[in-house]
PyMOL CGO cylinders between C-alpha atoms (Angstrom):
from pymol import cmd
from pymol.cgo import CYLINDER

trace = [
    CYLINDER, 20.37, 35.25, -19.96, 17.19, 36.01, -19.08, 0.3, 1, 1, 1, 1, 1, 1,
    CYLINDER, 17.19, 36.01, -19.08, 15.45, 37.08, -15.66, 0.3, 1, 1, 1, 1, 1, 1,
    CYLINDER, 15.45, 37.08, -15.66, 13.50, 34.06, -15.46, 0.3, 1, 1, 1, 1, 1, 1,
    CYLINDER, 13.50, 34.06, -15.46, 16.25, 31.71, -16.67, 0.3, 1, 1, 1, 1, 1, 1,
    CYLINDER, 16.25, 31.71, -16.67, 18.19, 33.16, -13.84, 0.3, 1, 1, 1, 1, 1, 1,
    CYLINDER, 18.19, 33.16, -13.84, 15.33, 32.76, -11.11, 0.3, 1, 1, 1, 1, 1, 1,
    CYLINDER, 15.33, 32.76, -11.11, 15.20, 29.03, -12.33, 0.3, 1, 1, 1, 1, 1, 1,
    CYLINDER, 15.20, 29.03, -12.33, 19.01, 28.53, -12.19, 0.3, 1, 1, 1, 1, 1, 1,
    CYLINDER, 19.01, 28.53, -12.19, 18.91, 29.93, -8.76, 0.3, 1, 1, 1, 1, 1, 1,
    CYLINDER, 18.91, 29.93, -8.76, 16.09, 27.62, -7.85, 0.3, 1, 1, 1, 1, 1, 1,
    CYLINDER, 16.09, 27.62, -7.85, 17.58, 24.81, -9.02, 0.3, 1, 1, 1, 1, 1, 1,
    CYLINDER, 17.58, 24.81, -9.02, 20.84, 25.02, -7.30, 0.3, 1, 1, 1, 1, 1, 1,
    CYLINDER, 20.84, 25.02, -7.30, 19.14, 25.89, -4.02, 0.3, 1, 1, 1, 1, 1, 1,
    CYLINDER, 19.14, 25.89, -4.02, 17.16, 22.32, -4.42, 0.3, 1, 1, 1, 1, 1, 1,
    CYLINDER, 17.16, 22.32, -4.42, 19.92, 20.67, -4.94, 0.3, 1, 1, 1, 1, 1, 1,
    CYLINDER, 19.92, 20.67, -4.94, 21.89, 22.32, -1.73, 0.3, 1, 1, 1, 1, 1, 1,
    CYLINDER, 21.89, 22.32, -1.73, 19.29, 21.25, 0.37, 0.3, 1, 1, 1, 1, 1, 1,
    CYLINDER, 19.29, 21.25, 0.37, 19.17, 17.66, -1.35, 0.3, 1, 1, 1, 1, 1, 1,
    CYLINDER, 19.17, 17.66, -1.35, 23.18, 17.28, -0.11, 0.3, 1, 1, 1, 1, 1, 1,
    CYLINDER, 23.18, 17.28, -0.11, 22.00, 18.73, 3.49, 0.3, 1, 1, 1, 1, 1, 1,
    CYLINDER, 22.00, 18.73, 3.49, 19.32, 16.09, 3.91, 0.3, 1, 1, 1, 1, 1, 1,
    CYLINDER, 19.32, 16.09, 3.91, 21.59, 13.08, 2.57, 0.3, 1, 1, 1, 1, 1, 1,
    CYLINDER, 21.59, 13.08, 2.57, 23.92, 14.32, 5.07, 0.3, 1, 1, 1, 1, 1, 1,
    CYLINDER, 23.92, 14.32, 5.07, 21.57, 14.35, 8.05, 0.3, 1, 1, 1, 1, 1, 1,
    CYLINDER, 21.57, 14.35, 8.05, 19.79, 11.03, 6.83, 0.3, 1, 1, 1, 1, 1, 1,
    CYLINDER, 19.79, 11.03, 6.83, 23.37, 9.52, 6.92, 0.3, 1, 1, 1, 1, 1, 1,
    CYLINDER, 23.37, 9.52, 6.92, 23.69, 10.29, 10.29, 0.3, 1, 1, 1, 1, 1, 1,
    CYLINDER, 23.69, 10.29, 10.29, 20.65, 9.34, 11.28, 0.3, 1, 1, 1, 1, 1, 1,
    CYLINDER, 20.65, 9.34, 11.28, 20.69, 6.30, 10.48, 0.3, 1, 1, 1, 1, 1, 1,
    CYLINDER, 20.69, 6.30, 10.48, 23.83, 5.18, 12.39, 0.3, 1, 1, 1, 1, 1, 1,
    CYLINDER, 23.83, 5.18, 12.39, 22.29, 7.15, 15.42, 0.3, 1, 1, 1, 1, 1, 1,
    CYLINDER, 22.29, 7.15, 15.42, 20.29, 5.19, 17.98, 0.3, 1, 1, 1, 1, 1, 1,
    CYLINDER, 20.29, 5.19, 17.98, 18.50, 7.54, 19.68, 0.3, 1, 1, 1, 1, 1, 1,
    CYLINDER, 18.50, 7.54, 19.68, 16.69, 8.99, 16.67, 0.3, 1, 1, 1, 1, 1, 1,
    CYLINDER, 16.69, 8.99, 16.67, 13.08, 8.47, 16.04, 0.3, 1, 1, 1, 1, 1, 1,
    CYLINDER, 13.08, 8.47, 16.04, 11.76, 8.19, 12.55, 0.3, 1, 1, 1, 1, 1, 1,
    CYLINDER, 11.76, 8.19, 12.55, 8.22, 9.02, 12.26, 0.3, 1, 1, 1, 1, 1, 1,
    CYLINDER, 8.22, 9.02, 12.26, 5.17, 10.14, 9.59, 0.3, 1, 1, 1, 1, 1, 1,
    CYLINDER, 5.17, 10.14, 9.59, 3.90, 13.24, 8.77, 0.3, 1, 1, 1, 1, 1, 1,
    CYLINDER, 3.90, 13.24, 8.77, -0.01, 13.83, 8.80, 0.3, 1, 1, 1, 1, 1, 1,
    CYLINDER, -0.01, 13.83, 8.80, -0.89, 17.25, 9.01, 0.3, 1, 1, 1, 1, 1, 1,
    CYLINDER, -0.89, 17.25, 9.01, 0.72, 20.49, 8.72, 0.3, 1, 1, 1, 1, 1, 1,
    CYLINDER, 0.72, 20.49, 8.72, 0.04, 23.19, 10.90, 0.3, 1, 1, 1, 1, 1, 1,
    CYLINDER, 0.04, 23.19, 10.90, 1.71, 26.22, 8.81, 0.3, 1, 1, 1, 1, 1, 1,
    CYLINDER, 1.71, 26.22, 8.81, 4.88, 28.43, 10.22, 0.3, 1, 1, 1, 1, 1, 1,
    CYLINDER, 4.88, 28.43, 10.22, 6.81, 25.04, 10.08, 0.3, 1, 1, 1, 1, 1, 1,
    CYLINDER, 6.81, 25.04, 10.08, 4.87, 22.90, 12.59, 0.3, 1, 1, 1, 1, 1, 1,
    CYLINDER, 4.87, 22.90, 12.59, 3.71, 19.32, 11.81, 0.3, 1, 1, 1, 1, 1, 1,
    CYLINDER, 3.71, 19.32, 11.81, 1.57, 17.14, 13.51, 0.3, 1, 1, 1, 1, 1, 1,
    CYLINDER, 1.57, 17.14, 13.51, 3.93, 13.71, 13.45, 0.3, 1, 1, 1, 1, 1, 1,
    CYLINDER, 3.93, 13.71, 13.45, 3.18, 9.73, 14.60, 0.3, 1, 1, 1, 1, 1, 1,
    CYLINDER, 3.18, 9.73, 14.60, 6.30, 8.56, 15.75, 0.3, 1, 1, 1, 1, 1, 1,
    CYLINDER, 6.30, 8.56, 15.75, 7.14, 5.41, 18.13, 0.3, 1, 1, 1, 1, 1, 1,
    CYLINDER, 7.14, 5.41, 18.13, 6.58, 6.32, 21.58, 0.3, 1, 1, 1, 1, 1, 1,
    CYLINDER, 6.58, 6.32, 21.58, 10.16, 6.91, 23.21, 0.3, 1, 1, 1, 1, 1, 1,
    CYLINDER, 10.16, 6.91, 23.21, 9.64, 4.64, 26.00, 0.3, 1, 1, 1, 1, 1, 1,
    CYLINDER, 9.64, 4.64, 26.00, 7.55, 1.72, 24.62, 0.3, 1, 1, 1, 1, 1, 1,
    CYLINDER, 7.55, 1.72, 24.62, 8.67, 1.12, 20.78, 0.3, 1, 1, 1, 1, 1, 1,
    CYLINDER, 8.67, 1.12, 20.78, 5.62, -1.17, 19.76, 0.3, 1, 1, 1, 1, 1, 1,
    CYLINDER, 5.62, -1.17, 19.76, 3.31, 1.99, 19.92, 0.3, 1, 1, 1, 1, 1, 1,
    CYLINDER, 3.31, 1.99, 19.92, 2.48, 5.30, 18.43, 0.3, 1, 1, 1, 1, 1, 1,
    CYLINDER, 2.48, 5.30, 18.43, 2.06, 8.25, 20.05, 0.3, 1, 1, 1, 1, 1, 1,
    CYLINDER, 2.06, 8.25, 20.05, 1.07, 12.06, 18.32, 0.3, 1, 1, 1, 1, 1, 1,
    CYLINDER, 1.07, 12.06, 18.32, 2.78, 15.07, 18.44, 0.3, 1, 1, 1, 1, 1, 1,
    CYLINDER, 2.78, 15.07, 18.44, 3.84, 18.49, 17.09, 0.3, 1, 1, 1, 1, 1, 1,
    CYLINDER, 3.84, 18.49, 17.09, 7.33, 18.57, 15.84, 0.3, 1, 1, 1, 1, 1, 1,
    CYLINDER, 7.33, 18.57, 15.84, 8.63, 21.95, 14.35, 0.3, 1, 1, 1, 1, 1, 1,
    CYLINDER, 8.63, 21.95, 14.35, 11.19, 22.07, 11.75, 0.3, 1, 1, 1, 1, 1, 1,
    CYLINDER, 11.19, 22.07, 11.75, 13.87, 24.55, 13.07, 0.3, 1, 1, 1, 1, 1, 1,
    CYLINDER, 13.87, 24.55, 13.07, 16.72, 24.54, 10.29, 0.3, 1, 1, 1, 1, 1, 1,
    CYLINDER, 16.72, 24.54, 10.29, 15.74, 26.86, 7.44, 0.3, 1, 1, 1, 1, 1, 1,
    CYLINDER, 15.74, 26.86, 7.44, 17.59, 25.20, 5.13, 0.3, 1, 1, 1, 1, 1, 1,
    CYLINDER, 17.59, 25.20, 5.13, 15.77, 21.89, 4.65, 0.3, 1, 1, 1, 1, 1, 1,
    CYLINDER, 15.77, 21.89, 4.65, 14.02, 19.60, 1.85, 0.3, 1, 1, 1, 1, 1, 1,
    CYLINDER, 14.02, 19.60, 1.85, 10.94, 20.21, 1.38, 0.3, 1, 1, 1, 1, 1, 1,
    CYLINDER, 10.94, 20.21, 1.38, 8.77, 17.96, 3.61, 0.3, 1, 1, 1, 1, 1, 1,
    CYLINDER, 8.77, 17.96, 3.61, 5.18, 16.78, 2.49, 0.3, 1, 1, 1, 1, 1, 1,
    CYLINDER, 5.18, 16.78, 2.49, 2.28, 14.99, 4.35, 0.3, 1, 1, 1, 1, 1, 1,
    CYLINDER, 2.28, 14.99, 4.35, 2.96, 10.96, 4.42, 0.3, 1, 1, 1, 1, 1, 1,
    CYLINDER, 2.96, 10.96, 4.42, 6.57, 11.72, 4.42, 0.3, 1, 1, 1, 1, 1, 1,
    CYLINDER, 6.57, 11.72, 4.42, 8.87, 9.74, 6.58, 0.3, 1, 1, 1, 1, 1, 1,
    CYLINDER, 8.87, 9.74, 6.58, 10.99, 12.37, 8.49, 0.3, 1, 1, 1, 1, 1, 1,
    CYLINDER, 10.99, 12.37, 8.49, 13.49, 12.25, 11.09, 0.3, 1, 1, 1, 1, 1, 1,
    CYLINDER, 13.49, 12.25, 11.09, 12.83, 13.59, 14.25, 0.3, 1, 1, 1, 1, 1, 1,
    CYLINDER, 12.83, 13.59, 14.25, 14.67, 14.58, 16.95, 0.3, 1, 1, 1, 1, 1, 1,
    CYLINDER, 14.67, 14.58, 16.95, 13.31, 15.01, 20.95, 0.3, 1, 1, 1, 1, 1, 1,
    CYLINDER, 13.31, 15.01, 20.95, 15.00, 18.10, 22.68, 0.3, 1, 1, 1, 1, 1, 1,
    CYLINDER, 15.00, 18.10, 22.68, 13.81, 18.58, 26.10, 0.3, 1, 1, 1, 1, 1, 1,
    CYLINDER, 13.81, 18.58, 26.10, 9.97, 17.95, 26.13, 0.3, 1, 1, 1, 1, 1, 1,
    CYLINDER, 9.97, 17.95, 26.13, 9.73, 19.15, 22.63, 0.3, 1, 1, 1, 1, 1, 1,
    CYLINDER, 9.73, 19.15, 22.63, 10.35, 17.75, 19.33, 0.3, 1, 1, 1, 1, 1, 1,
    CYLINDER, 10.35, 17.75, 19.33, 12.59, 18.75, 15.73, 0.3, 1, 1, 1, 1, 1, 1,
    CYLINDER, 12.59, 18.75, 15.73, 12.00, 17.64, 12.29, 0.3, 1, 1, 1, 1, 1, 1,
    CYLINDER, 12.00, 17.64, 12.29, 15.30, 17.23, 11.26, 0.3, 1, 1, 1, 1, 1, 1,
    CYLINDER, 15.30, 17.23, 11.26, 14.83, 16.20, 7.70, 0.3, 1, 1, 1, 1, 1, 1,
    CYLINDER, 14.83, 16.20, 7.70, 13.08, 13.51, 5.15, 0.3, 1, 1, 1, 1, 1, 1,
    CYLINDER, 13.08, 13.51, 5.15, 14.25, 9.87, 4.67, 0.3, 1, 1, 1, 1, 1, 1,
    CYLINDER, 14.25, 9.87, 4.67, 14.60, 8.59, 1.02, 0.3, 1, 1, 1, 1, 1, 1,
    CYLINDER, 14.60, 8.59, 1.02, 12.51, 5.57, -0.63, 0.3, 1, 1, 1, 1, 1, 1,
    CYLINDER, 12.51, 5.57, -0.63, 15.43, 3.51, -0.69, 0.3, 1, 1, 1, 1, 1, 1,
    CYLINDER, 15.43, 3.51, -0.69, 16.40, 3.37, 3.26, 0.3, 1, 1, 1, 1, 1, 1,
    CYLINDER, 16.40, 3.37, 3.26, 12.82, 3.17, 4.53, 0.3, 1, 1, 1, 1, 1, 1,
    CYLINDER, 12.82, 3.17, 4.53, 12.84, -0.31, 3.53, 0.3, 1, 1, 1, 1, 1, 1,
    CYLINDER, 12.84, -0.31, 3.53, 16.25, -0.96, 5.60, 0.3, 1, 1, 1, 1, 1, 1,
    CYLINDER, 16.25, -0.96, 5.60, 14.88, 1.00, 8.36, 0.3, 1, 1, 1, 1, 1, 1,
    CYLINDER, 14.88, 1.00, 8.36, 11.55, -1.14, 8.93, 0.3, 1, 1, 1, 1, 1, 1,
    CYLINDER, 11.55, -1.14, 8.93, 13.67, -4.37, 8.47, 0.3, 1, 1, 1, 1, 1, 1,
    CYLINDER, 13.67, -4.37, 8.47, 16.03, -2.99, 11.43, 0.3, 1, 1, 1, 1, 1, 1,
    CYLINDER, 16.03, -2.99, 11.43, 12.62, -2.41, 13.22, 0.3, 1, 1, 1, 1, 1, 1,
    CYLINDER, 12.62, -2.41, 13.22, 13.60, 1.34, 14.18, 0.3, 1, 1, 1, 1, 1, 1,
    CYLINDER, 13.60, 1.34, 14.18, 10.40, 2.22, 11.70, 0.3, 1, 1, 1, 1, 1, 1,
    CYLINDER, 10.40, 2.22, 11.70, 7.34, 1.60, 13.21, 0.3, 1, 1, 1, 1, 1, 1,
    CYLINDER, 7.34, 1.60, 13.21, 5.47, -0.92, 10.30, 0.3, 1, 1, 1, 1, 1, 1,
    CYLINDER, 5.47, -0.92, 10.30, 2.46, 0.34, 10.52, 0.3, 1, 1, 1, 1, 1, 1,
    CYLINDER, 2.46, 0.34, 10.52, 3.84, 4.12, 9.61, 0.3, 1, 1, 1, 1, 1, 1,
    CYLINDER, 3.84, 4.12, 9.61, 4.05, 2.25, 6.13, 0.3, 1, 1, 1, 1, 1, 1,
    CYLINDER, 4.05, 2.25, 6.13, 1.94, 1.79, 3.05, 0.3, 1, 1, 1, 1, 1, 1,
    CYLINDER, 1.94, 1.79, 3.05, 2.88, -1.37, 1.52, 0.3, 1, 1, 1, 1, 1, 1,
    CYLINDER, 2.88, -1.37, 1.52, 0.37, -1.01, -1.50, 0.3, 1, 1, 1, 1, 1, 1,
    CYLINDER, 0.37, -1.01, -1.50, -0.67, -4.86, -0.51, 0.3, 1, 1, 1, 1, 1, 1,
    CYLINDER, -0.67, -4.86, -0.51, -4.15, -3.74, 0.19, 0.3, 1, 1, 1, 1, 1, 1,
    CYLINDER, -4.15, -3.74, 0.19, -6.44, -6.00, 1.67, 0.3, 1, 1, 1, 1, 1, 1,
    CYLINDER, -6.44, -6.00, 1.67, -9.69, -7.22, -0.08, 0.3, 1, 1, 1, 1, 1, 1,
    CYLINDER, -9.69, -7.22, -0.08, -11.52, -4.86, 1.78, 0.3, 1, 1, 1, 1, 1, 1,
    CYLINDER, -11.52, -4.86, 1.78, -9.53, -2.34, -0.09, 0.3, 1, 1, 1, 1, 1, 1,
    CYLINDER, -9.53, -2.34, -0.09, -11.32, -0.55, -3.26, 0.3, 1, 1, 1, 1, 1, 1,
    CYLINDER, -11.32, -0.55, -3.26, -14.16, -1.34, -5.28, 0.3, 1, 1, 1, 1, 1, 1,
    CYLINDER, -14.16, -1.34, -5.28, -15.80, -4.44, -5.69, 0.3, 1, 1, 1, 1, 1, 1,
    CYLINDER, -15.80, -4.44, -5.69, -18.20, -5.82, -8.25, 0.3, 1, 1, 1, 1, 1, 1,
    CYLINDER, -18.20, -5.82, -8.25, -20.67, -8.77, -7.74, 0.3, 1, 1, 1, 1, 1, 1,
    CYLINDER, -20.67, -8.77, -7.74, -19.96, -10.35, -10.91, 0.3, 1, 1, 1, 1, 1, 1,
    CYLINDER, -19.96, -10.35, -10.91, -23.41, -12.53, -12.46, 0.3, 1, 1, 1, 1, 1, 1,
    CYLINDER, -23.41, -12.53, -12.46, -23.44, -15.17, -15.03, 0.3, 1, 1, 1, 1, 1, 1,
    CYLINDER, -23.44, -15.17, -15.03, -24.26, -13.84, -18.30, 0.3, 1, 1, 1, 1, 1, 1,
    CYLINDER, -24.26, -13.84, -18.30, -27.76, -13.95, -19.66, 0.3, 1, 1, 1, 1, 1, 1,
    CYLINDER, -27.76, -13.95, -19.66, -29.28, -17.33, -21.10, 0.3, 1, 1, 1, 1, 1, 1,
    CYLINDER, -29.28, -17.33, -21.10, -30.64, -16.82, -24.89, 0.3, 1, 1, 1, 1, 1, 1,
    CYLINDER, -30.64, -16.82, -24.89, -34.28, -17.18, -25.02, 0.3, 1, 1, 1, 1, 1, 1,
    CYLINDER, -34.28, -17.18, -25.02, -34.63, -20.42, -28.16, 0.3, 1, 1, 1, 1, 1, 1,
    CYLINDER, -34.63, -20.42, -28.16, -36.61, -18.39, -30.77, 0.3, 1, 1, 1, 1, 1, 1,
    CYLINDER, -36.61, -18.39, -30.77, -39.36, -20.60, -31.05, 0.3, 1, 1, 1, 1, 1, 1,
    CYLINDER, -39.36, -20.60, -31.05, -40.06, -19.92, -27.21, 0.3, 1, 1, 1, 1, 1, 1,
    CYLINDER, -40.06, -19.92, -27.21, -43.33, -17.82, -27.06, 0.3, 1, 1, 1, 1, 1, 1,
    CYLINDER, -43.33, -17.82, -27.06, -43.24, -18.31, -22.77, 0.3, 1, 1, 1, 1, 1, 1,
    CYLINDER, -43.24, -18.31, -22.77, -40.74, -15.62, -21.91, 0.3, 1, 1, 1, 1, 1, 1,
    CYLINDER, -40.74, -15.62, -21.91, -40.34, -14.87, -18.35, 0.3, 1, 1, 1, 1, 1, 1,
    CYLINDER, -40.34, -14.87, -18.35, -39.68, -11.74, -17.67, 0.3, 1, 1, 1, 1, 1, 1,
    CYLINDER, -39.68, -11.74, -17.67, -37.61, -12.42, -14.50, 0.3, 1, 1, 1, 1, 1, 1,
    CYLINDER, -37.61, -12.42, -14.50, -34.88, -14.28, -16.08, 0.3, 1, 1, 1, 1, 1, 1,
    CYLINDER, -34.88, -14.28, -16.08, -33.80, -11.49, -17.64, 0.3, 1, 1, 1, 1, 1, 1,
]
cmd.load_cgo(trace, "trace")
C-alpha cells in the first residue's frame, strides 16, 4: 500500500471518529435544556467563532458572541453552521455541529431561534428581476410612416 493510500485511510477513519463524537454530543444535546443552539458567522482563527445564539435570559432575541471550540477532537465546523454551544461561567464552548435532519425538529420545539434559519422561501425582493415588455408590433409592409419610437 502506498504512502498516500495510507495518509487517506488514516484521514478517513479520523472523519469518521469525529462523525460518532458529534452524533454523540448532538444526542445529548438535544434532550438537554439548558443548551443553546446558535449560528456561526465568522471565524476568528485558533478555534474562536463569532456565534448568534438566543440570548440566555430573553429567548425571542439574539445576542453576539465569541465562543471557542475547546475539544480537539471535533467535526469540522463551517460558517452558517448550526452548532451547539455551551455557556461556562461568563464564557462560551462550541461543543459541536447539529445535522440537517434535527434542525428542523429543533425550530419546531422553538429551542432554535427561526430567524438563525434559511428557509430558501425568499421573498420577491430576493434576486433578480426583469421588467418584462410586450413584444414588438410588425410594421404592415405597405406602411411607408414608420415611427421610430414604437420600436
Amino acid at each position: 500500500m502506498s504512502v498516500n493510500m495510507k495518509s487517506m485511510k488514516n484521514k478517513k477513519a479520523s472523519q469518521e471518529r469525529k462523525e460518532r463524537k458529534n452524533a454523540k454530543v448532538e444526542a445529548e444535546a438535544l434532550t438537554d435544556p439548558d443548551v443553546l443552539f446558535g449560528k456561526a458567522f465568522k471565524t476568528m482563527g485558533d478555534g474562536m467563532f463569532r456565534v448568534y445564539i438566543p440570548n440566555p435570559k430573553h429567548r425571542s432575541e439574539l445576542i453576539e458572541v465569541t465562543a471557542k471550540a475547546v475539544d480537539k477532537n471535533m467535526a469540522r465546523i463551517c460558517l452558517n453552521d448550526i452548532i451547539i454551544v455551551v455557556q461556562s461561567g461568563s464564557n462560551f464552548e462550541v461543543k459541536g455541529t447539529v445535522s440537517p435532519r434535527n434542525i428542523k425538529k429543533l425550530v419546531l420545539e422553538k429551542r432554535l431561534h427561526s430567524s438563525l434559519v434559511e428557509t430558501g422561501q425568499g421573498d420577491a425582493d430576493d434576486g433578480i428581476e426583469f421588467d418584462v415588455e410586450e413584444p414588438l408590433k410588425k410594421v404592415a409592409e405597405g406602411d411607408e410612416d414608420l415611427n421610430v419610437d414604437d420600436i
